[in-house]
N, C-alpha and C positions, 0 to 999 in steps of 0.2 A: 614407920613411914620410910625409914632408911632401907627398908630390908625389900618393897617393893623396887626402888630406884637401883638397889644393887641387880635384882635380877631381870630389870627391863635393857639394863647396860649388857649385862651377859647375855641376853639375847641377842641385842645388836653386835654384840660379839663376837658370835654362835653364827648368826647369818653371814655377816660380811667372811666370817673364813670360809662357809660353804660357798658363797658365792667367786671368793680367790680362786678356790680348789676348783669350779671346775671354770672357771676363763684359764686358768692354769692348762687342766686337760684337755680344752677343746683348740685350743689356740694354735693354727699353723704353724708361724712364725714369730718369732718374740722381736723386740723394738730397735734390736742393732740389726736385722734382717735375717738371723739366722733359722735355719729350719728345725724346729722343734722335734728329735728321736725321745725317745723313750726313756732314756738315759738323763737328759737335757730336764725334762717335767718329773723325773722322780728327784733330781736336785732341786729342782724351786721348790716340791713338794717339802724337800727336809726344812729347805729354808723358811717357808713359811710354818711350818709343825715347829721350829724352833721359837720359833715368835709367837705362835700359841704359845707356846709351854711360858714362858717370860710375863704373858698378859696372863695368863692364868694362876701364878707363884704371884704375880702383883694384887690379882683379885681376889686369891687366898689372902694374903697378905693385909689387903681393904676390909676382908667382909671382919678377919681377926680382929682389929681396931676398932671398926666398929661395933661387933658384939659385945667386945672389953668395952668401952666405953656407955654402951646404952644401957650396962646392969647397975 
């Protein structure tokens, strides 16, 4: 039952970061009013791939425990 719950979380995971990534690329101007170059969206880009990588070492991390646990 746990192993459905894990991968309906990883989806909504999976979506909300496609959905970051492109408000990220489509986006003029970011919220202090500056105009968004190339340069500007391949750094939110890292920033947000960094926090991937973090959610995803944690959900490794989850699915670990609880595979150890449910044998």
């Amino acid at each position: 039952m746990w192993y459905k719950r894990w991968w309906i979380v990883n989806a909504i995971w999976i979506i909300l970061f496609i959905s970051c990534t492109v408000f990220v690329m489509i986006r003029k101007v970011d919220g202090s009013g500056a105009v968004q170059m190339l340069q500007n969206r391949l750094l939110s880009l890292l920033v947000l791939g960094i926090f991937l990588v973090i959610v995803f070492i944690c959900q490794l991390i989850i699915y670990m425990l609880l595979k150890h646990n449910n044998k």
